[in-house]
C-alpha positions as CSV (number, residue, x, y, z in Angstrom):
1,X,27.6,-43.6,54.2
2,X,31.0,-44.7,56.1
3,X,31.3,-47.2,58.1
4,X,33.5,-49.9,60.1
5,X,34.9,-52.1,57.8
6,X,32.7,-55.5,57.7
7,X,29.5,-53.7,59.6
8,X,26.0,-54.6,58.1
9,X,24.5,-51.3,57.5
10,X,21.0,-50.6,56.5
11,X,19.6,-47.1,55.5
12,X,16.1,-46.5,55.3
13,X,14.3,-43.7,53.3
14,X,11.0,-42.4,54.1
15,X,8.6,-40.3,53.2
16,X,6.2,-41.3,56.6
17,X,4.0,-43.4,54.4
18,X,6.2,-45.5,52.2
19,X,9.2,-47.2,53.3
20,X,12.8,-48.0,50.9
21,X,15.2,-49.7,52.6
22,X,18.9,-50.3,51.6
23,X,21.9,-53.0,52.8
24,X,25.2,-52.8,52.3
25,X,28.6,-53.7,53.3
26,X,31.0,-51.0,55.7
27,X,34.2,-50.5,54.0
28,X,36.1,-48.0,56.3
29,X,35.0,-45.4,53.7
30,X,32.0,-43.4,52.3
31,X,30.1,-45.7,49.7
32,X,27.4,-44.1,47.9
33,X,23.8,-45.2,48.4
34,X,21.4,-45.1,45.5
35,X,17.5,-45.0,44.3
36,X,16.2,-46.7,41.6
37,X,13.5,-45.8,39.4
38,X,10.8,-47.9,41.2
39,X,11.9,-46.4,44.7
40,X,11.7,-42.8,43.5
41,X,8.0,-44.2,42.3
42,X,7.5,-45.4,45.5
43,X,8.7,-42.6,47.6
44,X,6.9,-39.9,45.8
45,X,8.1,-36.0,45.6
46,X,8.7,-34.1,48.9
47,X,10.8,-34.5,52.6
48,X,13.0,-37.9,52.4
49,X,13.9,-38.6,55.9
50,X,16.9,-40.7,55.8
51,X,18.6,-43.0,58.4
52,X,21.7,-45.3,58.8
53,X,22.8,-47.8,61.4
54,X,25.6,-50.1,61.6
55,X,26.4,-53.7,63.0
56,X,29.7,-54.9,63.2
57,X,31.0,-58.9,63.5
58,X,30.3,-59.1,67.1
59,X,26.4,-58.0,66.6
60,X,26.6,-54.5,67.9
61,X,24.7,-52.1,66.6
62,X,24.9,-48.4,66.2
63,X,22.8,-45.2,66.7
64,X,20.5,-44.2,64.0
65,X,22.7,-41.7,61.8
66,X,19.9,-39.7,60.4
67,X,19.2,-36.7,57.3
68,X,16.5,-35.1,55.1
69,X,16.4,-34.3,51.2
70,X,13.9,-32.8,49.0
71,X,13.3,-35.1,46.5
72,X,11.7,-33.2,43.1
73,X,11.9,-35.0,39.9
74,X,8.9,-33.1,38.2
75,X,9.9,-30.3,35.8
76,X,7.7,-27.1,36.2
77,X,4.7,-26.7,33.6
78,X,5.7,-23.8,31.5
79,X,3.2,-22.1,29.4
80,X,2.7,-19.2,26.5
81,X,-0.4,-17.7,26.7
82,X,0.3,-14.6,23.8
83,X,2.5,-13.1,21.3
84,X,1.8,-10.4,19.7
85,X,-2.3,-10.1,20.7
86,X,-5.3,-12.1,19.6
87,X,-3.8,-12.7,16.2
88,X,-0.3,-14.0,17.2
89,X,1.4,-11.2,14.4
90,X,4.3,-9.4,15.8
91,X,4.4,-6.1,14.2
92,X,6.2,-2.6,15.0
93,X,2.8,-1.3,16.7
94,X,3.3,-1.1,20.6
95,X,2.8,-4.1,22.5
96,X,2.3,-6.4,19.6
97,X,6.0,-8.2,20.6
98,X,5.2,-9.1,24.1
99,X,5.5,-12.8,24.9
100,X,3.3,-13.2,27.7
101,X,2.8,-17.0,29.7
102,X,3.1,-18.6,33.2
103,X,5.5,-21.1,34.8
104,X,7.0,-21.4,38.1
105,X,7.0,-18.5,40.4
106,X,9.9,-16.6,41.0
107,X,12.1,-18.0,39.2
108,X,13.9,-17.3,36.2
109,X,11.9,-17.9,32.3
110,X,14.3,-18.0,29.2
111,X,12.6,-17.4,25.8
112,X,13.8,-19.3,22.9
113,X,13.3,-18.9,19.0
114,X,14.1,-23.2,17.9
115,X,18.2,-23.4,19.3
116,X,18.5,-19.8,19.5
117,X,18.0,-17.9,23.3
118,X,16.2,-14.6,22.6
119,X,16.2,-13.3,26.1
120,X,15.6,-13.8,29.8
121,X,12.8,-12.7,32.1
122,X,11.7,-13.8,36.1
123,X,7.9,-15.0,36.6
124,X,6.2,-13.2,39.4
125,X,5.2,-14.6,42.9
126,X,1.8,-15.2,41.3
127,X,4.0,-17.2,38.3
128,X,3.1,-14.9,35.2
129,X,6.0,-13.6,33.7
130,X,6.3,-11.5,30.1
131,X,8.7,-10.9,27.6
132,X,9.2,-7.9,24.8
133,X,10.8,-8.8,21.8
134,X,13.7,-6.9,20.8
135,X,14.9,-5.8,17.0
136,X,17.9,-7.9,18.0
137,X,15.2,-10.8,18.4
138,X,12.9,-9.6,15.6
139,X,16.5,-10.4,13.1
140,X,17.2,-13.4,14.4
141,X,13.5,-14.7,14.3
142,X,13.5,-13.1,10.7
143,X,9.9,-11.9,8.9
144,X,7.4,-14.5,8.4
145,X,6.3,-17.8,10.4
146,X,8.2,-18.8,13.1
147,X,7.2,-20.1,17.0
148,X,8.9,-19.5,20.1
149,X,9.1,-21.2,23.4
150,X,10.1,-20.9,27.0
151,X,12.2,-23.1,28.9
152,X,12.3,-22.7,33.0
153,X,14.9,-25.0,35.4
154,X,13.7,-25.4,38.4
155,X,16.0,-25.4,41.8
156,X,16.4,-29.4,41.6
157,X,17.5,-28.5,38.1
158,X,14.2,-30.3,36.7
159,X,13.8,-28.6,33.1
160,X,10.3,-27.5,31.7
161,X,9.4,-26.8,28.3
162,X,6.6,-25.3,26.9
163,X,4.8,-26.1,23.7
164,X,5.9,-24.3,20.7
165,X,3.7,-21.0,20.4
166,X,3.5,-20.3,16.4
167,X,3.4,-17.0,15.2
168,X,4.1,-14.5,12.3
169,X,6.8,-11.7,12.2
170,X,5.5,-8.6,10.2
171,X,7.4,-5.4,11.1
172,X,7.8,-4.0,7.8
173,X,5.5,-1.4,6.7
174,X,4.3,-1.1,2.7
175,X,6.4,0.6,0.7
176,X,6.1,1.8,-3.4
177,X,7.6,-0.4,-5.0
178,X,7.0,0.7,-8.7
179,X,5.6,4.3,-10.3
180,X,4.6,4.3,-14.1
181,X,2.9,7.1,-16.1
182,X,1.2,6.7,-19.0
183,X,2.5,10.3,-21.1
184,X,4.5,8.7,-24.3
185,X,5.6,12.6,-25.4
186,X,9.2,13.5,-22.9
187,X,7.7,17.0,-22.4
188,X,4.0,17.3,-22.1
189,X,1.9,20.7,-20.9
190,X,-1.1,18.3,-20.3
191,X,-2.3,16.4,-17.0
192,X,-0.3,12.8,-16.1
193,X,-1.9,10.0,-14.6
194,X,0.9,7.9,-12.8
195,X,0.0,4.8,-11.3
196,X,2.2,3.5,-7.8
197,X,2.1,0.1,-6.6
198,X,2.3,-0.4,-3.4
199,X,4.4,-4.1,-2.1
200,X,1.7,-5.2,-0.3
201,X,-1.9,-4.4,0.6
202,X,-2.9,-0.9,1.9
203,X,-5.4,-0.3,4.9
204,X,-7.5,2.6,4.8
205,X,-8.5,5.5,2.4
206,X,-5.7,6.3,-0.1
207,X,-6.6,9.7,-1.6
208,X,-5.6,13.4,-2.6
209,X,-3.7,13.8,0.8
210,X,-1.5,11.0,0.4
211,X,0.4,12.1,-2.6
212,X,1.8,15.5,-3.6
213,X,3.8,16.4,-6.9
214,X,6.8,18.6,-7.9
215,X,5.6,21.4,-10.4
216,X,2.1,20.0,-9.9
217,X,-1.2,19.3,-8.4
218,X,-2.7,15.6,-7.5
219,X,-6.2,16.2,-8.7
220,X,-7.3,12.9,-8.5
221,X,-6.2,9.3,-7.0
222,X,-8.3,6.2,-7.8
223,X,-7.8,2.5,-6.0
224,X,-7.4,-0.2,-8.9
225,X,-6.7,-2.6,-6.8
226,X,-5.7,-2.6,-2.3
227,X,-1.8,-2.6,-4.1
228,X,-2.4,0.0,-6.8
229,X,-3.5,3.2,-7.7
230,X,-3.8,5.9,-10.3
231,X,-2.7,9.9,-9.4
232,X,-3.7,12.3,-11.8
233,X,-1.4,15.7,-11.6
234,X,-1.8,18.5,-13.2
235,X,0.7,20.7,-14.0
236,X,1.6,24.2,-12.5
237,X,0.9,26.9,-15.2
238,X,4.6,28.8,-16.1
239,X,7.0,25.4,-15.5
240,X,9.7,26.3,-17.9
241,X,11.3,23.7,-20.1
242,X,13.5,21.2,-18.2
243,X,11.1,20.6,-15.2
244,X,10.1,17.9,-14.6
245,X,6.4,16.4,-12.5
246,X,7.2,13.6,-9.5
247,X,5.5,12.3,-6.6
248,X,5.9,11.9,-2.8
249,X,4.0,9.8,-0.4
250,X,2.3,11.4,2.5
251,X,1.8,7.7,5.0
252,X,-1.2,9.7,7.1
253,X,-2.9,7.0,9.0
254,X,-2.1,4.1,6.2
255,X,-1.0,0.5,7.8
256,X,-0.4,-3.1,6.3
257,X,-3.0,-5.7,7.7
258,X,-0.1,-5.9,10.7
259,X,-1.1,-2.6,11.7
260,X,2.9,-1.2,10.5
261,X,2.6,2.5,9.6
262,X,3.1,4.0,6.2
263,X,6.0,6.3,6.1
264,X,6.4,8.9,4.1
265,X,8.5,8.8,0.8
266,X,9.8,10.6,-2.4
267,X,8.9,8.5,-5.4
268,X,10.8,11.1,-8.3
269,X,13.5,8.3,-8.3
270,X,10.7,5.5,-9.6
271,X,9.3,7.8,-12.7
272,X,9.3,11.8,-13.5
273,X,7.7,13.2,-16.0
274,X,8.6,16.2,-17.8
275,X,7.0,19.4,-18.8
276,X,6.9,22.9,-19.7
277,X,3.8,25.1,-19.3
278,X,5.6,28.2,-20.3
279,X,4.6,30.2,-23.5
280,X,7.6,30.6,-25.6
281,X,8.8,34.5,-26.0
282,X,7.6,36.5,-28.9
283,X,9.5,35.9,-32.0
284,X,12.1,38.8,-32.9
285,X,11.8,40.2,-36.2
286,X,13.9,41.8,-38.4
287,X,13.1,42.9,-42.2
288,X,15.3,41.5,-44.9
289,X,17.7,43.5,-47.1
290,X,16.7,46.6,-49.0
291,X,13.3,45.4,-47.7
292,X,12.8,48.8,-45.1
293,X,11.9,51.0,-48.0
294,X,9.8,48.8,-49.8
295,X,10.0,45.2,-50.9
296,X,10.4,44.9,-55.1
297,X,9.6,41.4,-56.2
298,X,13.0,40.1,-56.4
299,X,13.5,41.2,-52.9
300,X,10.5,39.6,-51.7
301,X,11.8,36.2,-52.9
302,X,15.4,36.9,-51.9
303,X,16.7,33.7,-50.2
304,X,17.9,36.0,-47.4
305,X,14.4,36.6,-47.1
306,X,12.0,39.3,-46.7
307,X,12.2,38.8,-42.8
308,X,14.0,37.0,-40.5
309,X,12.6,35.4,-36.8
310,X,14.4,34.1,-34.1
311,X,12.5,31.7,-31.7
312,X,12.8,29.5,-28.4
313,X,14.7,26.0,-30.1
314,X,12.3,23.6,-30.9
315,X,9.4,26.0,-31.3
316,X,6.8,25.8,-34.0
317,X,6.6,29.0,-35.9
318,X,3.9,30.5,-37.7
319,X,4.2,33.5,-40.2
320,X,1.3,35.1,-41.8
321,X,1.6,38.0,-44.2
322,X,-1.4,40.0,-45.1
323,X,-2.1,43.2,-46.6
């Protein structure tokens, strides 16, 4: 308020049921004119009417000055109702990152992962408001338990926060993480059970469809455990020498607990196997020296020998001579 210098004034706040009145001392110049904690108590939230007179030396007194403020010192209730559905996971299956909750209607919501702002959204006239996590958030929140809240300002710059909603970030789907195979021999013609591990636990029926095999086919796939299983493949008939047997992962319809989908992979880089179904070539033979026109004793023993054979490298060779 300003005043003459010397005047009494008096100012008087009101809120039509309770009364705060303040005394002071005109200066010539505007002096503030403050509430204390007990007034604000007494005055309550809503319209303040406010209003000054002065009275100078002599004992005149001035007209009623008067003015109005809205006086709001309660923050807004703010309020997370869901992440992520009924069991609070946020995982990569559609609408399982929205952040749902109320607070103070039309006015601005700010989501919040500890010090970190994650993003902005406006609640509706009714209050609700909602929030969809984005992969930007998803990194900065990181895999595992976390919580989020929400923070809303109102227009008398009252701050609300709500409670801390916990929850847990799963967006990663299972992956093979290891592929063994239990064939000691480095070329086999014989089926090969592999066994894949899977990182976490699988959801659903893992069978034939799910794996297929280079220079083979999955005849059988058998659950050890909800991480592993074996794969039997048998190899194709004719796979020459220097093939070799792998698998690939066909995701279907298999999730985590989270709900994340299995995608599709080539294992060949975890464990191959290799093979050769192929029948070697006939042996060529050609008859030893002198031998063409009939073999005498010395020529049958010759070290040259009475025949000669060439054969695929590595093959096992079988001669039998009969009369």
């Amino acid at each position: 308020v300003t005043a003459e210098l010397g005047s009494a004034i008096s100012v008087t706040f009101t809120n039509g049921a309770a009364t705060v009145t303040k005394s002071l001392t005109g200066t010539g110049a505007a002096q503030a004119v403050t509430l204390v904690a007990a007034d604000v108590t007494a005055l309550g939230q809503g319209t303040i009417n406010v209003a000054a007179s002065a009275t100078d030396v002599a004992g005149n007194t001035s007209t009623l000055g008067n003015s109005s403020f809205t006086l709001d010192t309660v923050a807004p209730t703010v309020t997370i109702s869901a992440i992520g559905g009924p069991d609070s996971v946020v995982s990569s299956v559609a609408g399982d990152a929205v952040v749902t909750g109320t607070a103070e209607a039309l006015r601005t919501v700010t989501i919040m992962s500890g010090a970190n702002t994650l993003g902005t959204t406006t609640a509706d006239g009714s209050g609700n408001y909602s929030y969809t996590l984005t992969s930007n958030n998803i990194t900065t929140i990181a895999q595992g338990a976390d919580s989020i809240t929400a923070t809303q300002t109102d227009a008398a710059g009252n701050t609300g926060t709500s409670a801390a909603f916990a929850i847990n970030v799963d967006t990663l789907a299972p992956t093979v993480t290891t592929v063994t195979d239990s064939t000691s021999a480095s070329v086999t013609n014989q089926p090969i059970t592999f066994t894949a591990t899977f990182g976490e636990a699988v959801v659903g029926t893992v069978g034939i469809s799910n794996f297929t095999a280079t220079n083979g086919v999955v005849s059988s796939v058998t659950m050890i455990d909800s991480t592993r299983y074996t794969i039997v493949v048998t190899p194709n008939a004719n796979v020459a020498a220097g093939n070799t047997v792998a698998l690939s992962l066909v995701g279907g319809s298999l999730t985590d607990a989270a709900g994340n989908a299995i995608t599709n992979a080539n294992l060949s880089s975890l464990d191959s196997q290799g093979v050769d179904t192929a029948a070697p070539s006939a042996p060529a033979f050609a008859l030893g020296s002198n031998v063409s026109g009939g073999a005498t004793s010395a020529e049958a023993i010759q070290g040259t020998g009475v025949v000669t054979i060439n054969a695929e490298l590595g093959s096992a060779i079988s001669v039998a001579f009969t009369n």
